[in-house]
PDB file of N, CA, C, O and CB in Angstrom:
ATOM      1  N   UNK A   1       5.986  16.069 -11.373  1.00  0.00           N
ATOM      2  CA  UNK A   1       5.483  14.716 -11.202  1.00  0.00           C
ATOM      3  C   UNK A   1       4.263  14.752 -10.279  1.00  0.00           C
ATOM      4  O   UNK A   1       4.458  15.166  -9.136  1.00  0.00           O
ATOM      5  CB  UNK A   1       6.589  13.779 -10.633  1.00  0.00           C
ATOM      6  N   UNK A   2       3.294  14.452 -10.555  1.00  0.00           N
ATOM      7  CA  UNK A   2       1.987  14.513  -9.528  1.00  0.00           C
ATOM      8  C   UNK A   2       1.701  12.524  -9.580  1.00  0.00           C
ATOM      9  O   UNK A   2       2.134  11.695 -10.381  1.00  0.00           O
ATOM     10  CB  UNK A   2       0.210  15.834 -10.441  1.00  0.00           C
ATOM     11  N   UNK A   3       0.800  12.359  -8.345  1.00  0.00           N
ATOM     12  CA  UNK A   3       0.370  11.100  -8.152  1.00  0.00           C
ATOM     13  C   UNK A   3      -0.878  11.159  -7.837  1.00  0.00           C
ATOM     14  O   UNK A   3      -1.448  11.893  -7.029  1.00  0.00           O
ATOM     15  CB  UNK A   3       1.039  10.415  -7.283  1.00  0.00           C
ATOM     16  N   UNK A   4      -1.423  10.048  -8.764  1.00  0.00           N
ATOM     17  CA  UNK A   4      -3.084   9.813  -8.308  1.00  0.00           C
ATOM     18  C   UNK A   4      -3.285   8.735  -7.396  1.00  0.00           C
ATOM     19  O   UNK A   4      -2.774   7.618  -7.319  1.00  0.00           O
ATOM     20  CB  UNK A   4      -4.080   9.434  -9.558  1.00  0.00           C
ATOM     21  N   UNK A   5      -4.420   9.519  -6.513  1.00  0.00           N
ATOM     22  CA  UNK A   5      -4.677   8.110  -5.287  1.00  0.00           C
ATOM     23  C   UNK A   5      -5.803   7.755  -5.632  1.00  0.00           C
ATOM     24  O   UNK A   5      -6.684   8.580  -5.875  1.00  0.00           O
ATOM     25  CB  UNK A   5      -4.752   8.358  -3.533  1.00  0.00           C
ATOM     26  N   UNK A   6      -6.021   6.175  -5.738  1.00  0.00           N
ATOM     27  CA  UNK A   6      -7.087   5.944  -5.994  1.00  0.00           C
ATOM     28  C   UNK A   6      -7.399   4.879  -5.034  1.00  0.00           C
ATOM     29  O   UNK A   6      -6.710   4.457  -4.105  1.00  0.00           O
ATOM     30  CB  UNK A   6      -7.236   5.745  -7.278  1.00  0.00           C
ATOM     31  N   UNK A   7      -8.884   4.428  -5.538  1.00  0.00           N
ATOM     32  CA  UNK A   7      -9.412   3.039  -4.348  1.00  0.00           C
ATOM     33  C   UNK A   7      -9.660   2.211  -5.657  1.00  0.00           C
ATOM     34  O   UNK A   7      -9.812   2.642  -6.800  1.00  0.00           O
ATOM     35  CB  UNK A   7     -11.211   3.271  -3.017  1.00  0.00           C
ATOM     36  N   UNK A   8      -9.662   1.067  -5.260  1.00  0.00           N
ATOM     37  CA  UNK A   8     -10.412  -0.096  -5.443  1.00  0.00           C
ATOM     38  C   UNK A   8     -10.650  -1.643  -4.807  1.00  0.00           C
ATOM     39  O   UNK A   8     -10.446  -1.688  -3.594  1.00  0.00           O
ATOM     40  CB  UNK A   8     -10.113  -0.224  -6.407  1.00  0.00           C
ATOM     41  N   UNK A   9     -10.968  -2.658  -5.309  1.00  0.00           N
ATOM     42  CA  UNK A   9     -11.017  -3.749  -4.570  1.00  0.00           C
ATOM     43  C   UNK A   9     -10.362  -4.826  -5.001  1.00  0.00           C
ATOM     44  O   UNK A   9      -9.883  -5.040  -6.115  1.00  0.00           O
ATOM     45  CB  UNK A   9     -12.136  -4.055  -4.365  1.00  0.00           C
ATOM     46  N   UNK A  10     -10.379  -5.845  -3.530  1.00  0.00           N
ATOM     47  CA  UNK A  10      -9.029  -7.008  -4.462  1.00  0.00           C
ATOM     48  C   UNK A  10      -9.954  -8.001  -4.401  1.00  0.00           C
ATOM     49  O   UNK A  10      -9.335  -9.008  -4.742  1.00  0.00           O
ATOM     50  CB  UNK A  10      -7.183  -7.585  -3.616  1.00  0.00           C
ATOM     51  N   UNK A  11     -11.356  -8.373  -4.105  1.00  0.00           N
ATOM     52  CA  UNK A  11     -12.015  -9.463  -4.595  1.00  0.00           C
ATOM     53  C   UNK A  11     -13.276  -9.318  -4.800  1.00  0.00           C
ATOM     54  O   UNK A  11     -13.952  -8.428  -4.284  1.00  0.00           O
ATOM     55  CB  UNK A  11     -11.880 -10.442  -3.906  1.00  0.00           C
ATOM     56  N   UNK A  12     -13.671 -10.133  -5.528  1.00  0.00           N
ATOM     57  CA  UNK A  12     -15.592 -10.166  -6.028  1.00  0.00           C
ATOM     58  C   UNK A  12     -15.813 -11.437  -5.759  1.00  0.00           C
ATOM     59  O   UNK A  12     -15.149 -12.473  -5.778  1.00  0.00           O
ATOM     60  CB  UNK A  12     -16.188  -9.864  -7.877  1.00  0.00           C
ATOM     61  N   UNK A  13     -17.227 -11.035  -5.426  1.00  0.00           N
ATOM     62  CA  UNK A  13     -17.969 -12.279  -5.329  1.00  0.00           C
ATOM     63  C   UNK A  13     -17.949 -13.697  -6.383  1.00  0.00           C
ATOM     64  O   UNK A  13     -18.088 -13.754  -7.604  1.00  0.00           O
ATOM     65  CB  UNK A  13     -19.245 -11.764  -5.333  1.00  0.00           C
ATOM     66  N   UNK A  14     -17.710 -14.819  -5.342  1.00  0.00           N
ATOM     67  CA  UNK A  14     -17.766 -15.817  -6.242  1.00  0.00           C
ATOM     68  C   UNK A  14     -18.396 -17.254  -6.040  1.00  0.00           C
ATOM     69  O   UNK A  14     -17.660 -18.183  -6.372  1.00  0.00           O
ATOM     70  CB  UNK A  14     -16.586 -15.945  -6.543  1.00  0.00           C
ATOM     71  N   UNK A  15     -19.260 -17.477  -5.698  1.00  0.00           N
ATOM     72  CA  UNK A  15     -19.588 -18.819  -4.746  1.00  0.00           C
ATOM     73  C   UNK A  15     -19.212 -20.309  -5.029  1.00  0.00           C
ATOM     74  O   UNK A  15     -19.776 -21.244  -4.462  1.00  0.00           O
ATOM     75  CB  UNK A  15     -21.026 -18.931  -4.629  1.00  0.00           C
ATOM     76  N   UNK A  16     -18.064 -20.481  -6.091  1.00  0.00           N
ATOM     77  CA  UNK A  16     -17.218 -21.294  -6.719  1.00  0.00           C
ATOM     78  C   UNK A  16     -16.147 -21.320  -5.764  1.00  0.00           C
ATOM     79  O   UNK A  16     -15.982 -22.456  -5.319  1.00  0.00           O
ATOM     80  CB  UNK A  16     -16.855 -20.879  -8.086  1.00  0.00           C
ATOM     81  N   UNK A  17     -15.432 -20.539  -5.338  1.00  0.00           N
ATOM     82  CA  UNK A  17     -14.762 -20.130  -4.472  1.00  0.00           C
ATOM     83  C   UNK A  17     -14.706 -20.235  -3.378  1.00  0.00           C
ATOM     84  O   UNK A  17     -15.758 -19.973  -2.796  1.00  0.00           O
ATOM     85  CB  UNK A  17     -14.726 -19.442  -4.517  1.00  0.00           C
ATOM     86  N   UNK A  18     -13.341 -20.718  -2.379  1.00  0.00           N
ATOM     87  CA  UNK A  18     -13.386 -20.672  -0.920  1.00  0.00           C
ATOM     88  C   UNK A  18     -13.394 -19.436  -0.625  1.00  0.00           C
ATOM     89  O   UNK A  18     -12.849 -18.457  -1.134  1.00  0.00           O
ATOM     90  CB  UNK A  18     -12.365 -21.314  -0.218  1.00  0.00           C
ATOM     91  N   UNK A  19     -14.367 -19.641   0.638  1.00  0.00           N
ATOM     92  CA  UNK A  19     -15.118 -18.453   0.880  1.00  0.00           C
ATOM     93  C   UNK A  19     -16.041 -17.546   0.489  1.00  0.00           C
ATOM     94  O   UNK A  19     -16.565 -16.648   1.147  1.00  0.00           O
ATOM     95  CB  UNK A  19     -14.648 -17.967   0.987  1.00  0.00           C
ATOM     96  N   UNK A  20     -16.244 -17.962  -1.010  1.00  0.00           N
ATOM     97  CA  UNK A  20     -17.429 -17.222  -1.942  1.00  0.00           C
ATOM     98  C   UNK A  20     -16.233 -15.736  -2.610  1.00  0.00           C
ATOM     99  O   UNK A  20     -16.485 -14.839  -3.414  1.00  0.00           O
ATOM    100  CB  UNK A  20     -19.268 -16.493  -0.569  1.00  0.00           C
ATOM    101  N   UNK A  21     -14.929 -16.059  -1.821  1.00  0.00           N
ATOM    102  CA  UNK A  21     -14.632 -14.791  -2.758  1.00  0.00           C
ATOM    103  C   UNK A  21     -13.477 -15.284  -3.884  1.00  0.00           C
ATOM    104  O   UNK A  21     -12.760 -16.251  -3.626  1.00  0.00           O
ATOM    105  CB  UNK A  21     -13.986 -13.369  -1.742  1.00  0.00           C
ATOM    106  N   UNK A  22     -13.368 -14.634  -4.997  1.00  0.00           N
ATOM    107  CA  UNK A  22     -12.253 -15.096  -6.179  1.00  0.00           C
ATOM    108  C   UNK A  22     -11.434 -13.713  -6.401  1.00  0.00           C
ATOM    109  O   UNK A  22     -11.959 -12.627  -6.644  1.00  0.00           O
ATOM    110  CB  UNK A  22     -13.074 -15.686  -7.849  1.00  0.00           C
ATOM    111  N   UNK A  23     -10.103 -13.953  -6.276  1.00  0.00           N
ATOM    112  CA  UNK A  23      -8.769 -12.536  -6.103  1.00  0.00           C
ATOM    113  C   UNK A  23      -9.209 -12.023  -7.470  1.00  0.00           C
ATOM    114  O   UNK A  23      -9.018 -12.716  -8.469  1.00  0.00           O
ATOM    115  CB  UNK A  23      -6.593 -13.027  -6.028  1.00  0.00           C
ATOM    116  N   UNK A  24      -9.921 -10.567  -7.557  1.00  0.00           N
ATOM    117  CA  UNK A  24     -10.034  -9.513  -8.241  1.00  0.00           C
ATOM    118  C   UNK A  24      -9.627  -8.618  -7.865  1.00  0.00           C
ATOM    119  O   UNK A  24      -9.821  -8.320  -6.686  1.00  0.00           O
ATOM    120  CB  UNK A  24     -10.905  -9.261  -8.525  1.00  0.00           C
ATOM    121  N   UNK A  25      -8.714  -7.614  -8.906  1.00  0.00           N
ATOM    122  CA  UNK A  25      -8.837  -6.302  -8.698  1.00  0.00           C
ATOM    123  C   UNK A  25      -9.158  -5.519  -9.540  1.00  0.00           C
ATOM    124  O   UNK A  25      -8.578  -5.422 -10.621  1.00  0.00           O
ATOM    125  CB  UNK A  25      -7.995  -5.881  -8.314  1.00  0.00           C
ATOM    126  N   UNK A  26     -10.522  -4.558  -9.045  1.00  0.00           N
ATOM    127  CA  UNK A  26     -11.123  -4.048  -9.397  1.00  0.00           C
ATOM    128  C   UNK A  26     -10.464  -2.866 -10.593  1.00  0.00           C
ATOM    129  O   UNK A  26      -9.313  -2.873 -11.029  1.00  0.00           O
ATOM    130  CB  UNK A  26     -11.708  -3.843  -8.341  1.00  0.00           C
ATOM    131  N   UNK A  27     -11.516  -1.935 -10.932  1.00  0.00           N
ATOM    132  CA  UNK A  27     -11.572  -0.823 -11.913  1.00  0.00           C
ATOM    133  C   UNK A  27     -10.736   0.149 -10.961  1.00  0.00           C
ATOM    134  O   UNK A  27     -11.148   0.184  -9.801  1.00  0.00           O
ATOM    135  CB  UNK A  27     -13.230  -0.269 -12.412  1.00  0.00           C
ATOM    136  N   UNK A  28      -9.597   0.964 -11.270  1.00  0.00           N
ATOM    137  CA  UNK A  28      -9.764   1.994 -10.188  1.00  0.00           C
ATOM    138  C   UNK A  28      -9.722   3.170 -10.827  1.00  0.00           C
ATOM    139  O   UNK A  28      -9.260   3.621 -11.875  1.00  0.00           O
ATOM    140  CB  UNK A  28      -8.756   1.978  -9.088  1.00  0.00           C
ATOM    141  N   UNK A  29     -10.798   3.820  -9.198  1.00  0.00           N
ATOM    142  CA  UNK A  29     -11.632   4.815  -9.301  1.00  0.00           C
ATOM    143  C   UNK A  29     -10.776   6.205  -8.444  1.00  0.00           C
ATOM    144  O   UNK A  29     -10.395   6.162  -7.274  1.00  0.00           O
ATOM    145  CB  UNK A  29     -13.150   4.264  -8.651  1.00  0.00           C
ATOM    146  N   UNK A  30     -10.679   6.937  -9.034  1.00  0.00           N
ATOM    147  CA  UNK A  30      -9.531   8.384  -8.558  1.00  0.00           C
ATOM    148  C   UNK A  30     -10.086   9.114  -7.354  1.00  0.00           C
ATOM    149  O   UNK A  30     -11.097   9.809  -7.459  1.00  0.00           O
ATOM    150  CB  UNK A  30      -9.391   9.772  -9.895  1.00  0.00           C
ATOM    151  N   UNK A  31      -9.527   8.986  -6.371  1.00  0.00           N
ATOM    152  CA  UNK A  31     -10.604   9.888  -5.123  1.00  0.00           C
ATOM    153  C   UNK A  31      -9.743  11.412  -5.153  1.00  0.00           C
ATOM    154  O   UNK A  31     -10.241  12.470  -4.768  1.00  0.00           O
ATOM    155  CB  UNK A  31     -10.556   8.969  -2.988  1.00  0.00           C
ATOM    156  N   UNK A  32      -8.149  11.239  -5.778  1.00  0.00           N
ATOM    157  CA  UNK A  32      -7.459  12.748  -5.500  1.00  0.00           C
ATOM    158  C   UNK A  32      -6.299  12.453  -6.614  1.00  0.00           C
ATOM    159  O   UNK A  32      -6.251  11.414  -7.272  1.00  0.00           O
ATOM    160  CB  UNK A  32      -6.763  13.130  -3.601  1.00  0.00           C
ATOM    161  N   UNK A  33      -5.196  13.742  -6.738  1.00  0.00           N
ATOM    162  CA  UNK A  33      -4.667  14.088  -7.489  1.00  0.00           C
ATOM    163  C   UNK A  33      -3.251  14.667  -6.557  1.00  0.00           C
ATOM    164  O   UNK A  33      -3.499  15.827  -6.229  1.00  0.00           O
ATOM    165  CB  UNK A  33      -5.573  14.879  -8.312  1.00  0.00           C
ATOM    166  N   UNK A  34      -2.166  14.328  -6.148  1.00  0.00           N
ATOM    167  CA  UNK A  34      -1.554  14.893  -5.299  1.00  0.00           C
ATOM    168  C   UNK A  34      -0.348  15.347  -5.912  1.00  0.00           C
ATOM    169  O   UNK A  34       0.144  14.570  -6.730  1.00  0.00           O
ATOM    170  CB  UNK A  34      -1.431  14.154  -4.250  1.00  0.00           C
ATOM    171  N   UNK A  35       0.286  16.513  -5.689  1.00  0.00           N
ATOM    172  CA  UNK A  35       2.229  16.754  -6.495  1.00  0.00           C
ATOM    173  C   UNK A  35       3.055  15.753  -5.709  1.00  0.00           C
ATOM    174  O   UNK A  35       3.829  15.055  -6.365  1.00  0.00           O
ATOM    175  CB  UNK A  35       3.245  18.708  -6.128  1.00  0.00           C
ATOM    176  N   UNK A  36       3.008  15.615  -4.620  1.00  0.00           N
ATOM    177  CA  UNK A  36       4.091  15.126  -4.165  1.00  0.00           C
ATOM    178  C   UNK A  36       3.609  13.680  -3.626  1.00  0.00           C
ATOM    179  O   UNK A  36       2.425  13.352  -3.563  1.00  0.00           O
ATOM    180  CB  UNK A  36       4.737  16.099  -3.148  1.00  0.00           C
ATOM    181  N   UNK A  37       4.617  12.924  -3.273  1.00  0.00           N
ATOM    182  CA  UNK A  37       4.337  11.571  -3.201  1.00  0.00           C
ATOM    183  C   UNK A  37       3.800  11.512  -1.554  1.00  0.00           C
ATOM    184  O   UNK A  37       2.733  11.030  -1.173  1.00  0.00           O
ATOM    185  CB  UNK A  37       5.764  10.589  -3.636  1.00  0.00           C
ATOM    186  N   UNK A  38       4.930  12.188  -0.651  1.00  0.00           N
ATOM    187  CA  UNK A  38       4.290  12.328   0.998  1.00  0.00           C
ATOM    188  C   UNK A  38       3.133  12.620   1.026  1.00  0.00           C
ATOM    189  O   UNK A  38       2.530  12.335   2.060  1.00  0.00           O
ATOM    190  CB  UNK A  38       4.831  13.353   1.935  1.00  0.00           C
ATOM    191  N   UNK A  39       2.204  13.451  -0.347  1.00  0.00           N
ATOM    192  CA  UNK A  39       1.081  14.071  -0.273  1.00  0.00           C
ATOM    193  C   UNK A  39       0.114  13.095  -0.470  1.00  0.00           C
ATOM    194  O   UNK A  39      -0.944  13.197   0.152  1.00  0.00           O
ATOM    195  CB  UNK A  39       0.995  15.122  -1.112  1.00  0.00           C
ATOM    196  N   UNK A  40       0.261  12.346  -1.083  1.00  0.00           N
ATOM    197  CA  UNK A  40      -0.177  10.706  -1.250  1.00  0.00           C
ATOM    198  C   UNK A  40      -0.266   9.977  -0.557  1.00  0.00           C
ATOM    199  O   UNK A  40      -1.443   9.839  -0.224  1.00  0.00           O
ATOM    200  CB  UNK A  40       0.355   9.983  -1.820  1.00  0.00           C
ATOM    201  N   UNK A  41       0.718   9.011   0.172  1.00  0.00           N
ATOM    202  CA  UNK A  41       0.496   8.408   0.843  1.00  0.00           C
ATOM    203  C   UNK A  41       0.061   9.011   2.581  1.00  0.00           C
ATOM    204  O   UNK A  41       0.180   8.335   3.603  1.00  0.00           O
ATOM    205  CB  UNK A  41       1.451   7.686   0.515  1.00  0.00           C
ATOM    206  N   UNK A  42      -0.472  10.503   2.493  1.00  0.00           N
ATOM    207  CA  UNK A  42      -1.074  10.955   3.494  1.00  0.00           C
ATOM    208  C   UNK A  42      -2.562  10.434   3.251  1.00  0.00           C
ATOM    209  O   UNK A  42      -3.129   9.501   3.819  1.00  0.00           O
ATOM    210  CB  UNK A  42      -0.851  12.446   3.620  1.00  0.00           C
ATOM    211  N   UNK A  43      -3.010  11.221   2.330  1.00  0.00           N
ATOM    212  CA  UNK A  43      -4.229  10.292   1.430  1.00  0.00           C
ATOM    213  C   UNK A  43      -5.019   9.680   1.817  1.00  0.00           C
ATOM    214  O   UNK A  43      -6.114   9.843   2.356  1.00  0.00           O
ATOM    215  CB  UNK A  43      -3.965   9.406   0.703  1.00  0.00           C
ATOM    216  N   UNK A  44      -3.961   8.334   1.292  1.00  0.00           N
ATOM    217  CA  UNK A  44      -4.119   7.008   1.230  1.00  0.00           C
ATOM    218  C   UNK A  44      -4.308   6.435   2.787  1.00  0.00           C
ATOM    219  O   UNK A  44      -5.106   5.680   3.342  1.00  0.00           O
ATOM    220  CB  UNK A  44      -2.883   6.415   0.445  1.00  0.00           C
ATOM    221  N   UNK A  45      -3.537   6.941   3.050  1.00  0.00           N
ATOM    222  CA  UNK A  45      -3.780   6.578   5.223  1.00  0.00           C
ATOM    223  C   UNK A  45      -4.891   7.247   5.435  1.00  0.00           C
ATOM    224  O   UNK A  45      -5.726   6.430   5.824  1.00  0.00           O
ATOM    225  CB  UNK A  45      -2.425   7.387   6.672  1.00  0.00           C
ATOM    226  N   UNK A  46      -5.377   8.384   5.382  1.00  0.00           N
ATOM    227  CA  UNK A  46      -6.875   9.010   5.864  1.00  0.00           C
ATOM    228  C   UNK A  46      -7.949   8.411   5.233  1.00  0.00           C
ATOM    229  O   UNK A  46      -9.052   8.276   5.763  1.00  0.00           O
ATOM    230  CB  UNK A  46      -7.084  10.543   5.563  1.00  0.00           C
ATOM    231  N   UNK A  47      -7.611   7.982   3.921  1.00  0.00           N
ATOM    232  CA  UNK A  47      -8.763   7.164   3.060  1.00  0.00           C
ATOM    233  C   UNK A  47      -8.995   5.926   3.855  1.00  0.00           C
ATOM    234  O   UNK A  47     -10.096   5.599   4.298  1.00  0.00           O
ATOM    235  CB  UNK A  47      -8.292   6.720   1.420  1.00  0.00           C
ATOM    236  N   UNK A  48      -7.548   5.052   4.056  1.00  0.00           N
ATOM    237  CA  UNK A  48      -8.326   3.805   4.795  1.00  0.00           C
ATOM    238  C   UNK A  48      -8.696   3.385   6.063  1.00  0.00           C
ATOM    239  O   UNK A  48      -9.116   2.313   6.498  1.00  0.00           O
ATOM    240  CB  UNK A  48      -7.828   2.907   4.608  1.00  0.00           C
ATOM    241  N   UNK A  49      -8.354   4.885   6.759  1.00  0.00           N
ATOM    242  CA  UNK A  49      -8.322   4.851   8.084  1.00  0.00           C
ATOM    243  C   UNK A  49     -10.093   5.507   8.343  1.00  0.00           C
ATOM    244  O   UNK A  49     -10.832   5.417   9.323  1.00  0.00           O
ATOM    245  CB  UNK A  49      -6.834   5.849   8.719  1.00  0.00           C
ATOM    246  N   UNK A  50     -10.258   6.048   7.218  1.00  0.00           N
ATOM    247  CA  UNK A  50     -11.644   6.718   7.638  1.00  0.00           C
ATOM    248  C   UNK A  50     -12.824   5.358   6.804  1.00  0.00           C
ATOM    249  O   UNK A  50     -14.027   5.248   7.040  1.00  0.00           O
ATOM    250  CB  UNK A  50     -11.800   8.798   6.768  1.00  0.00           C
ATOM    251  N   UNK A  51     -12.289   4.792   6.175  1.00  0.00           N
ATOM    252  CA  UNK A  51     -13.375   3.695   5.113  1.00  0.00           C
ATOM    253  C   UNK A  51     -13.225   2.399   5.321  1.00  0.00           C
ATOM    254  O   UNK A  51     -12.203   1.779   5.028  1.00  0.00           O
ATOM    255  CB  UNK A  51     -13.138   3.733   3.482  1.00  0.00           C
ATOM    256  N   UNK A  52     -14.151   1.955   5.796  1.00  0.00           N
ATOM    257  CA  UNK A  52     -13.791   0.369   6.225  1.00  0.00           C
ATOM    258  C   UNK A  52     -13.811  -0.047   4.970  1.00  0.00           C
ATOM    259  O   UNK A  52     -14.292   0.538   4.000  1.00  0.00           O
ATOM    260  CB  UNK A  52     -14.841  -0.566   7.252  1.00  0.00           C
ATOM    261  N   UNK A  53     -12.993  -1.618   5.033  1.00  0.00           N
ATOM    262  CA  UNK A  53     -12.692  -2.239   3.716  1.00  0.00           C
ATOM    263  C   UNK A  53     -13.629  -3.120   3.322  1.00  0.00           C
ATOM    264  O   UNK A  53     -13.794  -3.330   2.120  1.00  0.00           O
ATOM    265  CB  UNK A  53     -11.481  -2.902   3.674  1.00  0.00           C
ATOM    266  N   UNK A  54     -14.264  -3.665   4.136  1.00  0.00           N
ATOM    267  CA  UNK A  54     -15.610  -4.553   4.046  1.00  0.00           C
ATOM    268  C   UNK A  54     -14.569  -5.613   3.508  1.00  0.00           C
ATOM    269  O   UNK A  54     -13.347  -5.567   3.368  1.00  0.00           O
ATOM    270  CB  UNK A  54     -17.161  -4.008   2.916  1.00  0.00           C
ATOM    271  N   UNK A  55     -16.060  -7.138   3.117  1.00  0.00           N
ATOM    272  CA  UNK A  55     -15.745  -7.932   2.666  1.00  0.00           C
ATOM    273  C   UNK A  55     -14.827  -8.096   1.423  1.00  0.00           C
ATOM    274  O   UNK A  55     -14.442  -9.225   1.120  1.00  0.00           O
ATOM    275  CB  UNK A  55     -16.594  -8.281   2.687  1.00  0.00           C
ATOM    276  N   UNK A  56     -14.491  -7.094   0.751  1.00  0.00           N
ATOM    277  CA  UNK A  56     -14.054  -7.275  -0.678  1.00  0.00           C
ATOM    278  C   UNK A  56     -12.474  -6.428  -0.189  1.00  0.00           C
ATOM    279  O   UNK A  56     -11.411  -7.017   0.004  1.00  0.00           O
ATOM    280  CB  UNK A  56     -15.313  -6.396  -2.136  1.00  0.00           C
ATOM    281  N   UNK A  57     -12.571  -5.783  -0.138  1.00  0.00           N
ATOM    282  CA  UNK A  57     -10.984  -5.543   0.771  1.00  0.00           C
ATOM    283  C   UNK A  57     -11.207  -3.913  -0.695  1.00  0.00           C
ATOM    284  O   UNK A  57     -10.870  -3.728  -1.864  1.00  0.00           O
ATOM    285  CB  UNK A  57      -8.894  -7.525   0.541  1.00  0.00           C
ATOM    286  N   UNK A  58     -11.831  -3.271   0.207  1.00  0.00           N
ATOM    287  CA  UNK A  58     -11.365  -1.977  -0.710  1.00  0.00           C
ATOM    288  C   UNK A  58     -10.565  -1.179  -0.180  1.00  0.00           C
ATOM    289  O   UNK A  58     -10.688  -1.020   1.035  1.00  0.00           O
ATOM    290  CB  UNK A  58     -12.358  -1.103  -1.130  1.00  0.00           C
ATOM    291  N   UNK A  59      -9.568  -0.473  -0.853  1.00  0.00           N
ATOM    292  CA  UNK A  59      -8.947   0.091   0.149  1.00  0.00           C
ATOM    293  C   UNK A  59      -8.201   1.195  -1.300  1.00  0.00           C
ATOM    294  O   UNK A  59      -8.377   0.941  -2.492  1.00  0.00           O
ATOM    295  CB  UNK A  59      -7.876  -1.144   1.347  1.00  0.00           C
ATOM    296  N   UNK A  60      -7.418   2.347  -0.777  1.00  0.00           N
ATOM    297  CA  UNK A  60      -6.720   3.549  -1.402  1.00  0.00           C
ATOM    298  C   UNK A  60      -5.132   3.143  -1.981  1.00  0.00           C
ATOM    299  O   UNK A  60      -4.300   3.299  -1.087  1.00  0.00           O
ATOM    300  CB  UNK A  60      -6.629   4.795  -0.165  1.00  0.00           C
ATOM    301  N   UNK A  61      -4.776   2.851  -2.767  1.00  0.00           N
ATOM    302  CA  UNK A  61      -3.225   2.998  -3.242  1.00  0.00           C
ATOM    303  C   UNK A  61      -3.053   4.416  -4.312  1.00  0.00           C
ATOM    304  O   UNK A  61      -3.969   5.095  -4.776  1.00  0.00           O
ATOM    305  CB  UNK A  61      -2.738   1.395  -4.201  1.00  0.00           C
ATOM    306  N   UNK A  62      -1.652   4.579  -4.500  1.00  0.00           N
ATOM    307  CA  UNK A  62      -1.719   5.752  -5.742  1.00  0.00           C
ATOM    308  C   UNK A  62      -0.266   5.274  -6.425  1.00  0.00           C
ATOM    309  O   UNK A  62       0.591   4.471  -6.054  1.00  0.00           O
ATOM    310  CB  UNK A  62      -1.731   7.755  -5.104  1.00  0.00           C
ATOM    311  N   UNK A  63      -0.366   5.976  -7.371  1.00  0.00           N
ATOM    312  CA  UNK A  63       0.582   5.401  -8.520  1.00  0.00           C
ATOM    313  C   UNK A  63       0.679   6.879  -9.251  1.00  0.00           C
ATOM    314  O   UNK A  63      -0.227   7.697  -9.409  1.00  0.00           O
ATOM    315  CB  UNK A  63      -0.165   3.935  -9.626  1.00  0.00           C
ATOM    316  N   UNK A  64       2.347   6.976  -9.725  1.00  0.00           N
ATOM    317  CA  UNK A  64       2.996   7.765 -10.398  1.00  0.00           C
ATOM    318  C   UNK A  64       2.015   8.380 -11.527  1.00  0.00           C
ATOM    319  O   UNK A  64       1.226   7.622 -12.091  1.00  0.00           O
ATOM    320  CB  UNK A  64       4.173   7.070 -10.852  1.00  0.00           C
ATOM    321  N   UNK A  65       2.058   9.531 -11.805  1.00  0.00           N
ATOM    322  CA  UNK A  65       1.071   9.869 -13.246  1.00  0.00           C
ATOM    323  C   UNK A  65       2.131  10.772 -13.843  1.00  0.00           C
ATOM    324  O   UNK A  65       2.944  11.324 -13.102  1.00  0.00           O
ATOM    325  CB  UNK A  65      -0.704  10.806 -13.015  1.00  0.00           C
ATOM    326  N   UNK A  66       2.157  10.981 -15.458  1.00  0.00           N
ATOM    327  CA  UNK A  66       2.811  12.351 -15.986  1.00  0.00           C
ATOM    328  C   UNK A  66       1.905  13.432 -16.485  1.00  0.00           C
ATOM    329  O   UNK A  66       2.377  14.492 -16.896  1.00  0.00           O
ATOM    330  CB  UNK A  66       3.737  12.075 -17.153  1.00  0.00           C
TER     331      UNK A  66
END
């Protein structure tokens, strides 16, 4: 069983919208490939701990792959 960590974002621009932003989530984009799941959500903590999320809230999750 391996898991992919990936990033993406949970909103886009919208100026219709309070705040100008409207709840999207983005395309996601693969930053790694891990076997084990602890190996993942190690990752995922160094990814968002090293990448600010900015306005759009990007940030690292990973999900099961076969």
């Amino acid at each position: 069983m391996n898991f992919r960590v990936f990033e993406r974002t949970w909103w886009r621009i919208n100026p219709e919208w309070p705040n100008g932003l409207e709840p999207h989530a983005s395309v996601k984009s693969t930053v790694n490939i891990c076997f084990t799941e602890a190996e993942a959500q190690a990752c995922c903590r160094k990814y968002n701990s090293t990448n600010e999320p900015g306005r759009l809230s990007n940030k690292a999750e990973y999900e099961e792959v076969c």
